[in-house]
C-alpha positions in Angstrom: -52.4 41.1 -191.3 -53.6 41.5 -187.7 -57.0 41.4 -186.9 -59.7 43.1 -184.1 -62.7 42.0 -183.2 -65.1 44.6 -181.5 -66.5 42.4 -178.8 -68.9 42.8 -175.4 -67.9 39.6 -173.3 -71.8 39.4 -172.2 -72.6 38.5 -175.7 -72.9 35.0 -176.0 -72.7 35.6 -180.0 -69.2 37.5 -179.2 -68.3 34.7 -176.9 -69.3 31.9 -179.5 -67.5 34.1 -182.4 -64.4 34.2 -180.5 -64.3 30.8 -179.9 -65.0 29.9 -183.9 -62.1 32.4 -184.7 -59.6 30.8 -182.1 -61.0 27.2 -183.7 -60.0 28.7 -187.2 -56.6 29.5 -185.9 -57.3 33.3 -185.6 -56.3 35.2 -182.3 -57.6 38.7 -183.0 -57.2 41.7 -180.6 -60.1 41.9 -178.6 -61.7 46.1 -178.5 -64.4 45.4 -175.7 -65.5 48.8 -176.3 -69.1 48.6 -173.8 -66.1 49.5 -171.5 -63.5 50.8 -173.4 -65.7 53.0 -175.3 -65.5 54.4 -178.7 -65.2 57.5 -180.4 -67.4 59.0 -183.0 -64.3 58.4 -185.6 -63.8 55.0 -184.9 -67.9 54.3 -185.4 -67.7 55.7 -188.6 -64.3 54.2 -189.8 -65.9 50.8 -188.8 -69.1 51.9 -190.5 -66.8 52.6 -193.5 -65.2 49.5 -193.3 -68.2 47.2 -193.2 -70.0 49.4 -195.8 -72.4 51.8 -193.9 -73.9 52.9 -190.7 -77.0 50.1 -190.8 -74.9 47.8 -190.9 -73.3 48.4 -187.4 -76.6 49.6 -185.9 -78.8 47.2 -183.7 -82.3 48.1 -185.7 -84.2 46.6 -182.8 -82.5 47.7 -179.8 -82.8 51.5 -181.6 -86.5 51.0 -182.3 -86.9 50.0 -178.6 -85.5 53.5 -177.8 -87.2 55.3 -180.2 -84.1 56.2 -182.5 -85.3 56.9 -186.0 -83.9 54.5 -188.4 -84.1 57.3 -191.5 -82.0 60.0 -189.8 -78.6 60.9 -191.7 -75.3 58.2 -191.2 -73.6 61.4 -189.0 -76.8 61.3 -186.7 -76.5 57.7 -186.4 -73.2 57.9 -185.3 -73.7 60.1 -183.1 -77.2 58.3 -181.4 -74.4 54.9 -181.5 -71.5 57.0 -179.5 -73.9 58.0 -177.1 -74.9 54.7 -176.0 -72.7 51.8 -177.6 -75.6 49.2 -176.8 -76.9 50.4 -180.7 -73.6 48.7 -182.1 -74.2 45.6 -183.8 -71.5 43.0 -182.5 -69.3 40.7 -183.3 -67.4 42.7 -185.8 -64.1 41.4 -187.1 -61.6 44.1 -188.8 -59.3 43.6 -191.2 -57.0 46.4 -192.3 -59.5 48.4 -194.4 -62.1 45.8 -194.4 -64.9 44.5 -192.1 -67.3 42.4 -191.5 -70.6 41.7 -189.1 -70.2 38.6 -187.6 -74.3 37.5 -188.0 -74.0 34.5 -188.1 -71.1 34.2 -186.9 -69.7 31.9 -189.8 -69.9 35.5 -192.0 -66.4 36.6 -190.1 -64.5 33.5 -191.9 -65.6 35.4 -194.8 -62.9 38.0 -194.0 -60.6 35.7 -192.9 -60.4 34.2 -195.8 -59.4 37.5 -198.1 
């Protein structure tokens, strides 16, 4: 089964997942969605996949912008398509399953399912 990695090239934690994938023998296709972008769908299928909205949100960077943490999982995907920097990255996809790669070690999790 093919994977995807949602990846931002700046990330040093992307970059150094990446590298751990390729290491493991695992070339996934690369979404680099800070350019790319990403629709409200796909934020909540990726939500879905990992298990729910806080687990794809960046709690610090949306405290830094005042985003409340205790709104509803549509409002959060909304506040996350309209600025991407609140999606927590590396995430690795596979099929109907997903997982955030902090650490990074936790996407050899998936890979190993």
């Amino acid at each position: 089964m093919a994977y995807e990695l949602i990846y931002y090239p700046k990330c040093s934690t992307c970059v150094k997942g990446l590298a751990l994938l390729n290491e493991n023998g695992i070339e996934p296709k690369l979404i680099t969605y800070m350019s790319d972008g990403l629709s409200k769908d796909e934020i909540a299928q990726i939500a879905n996949k990992v298990g729910g909205v806080h687990l794809i949100l960046r709690e610090k960077t949306a405290k830094e912008k005042n985003i409340s943490l205790d709104q509803n999982d549509a409002s959060l995907i909304d506040a996350i398509a309209n600025d991407l920097s609140l999606l927590q990255r590396p995430i690795l996809i596979k099929g109907d399953k997903a997982i955030v790669g902090r650490p990074i070690e936790e996407m050899l999790k998936l890979a190993q399912n």
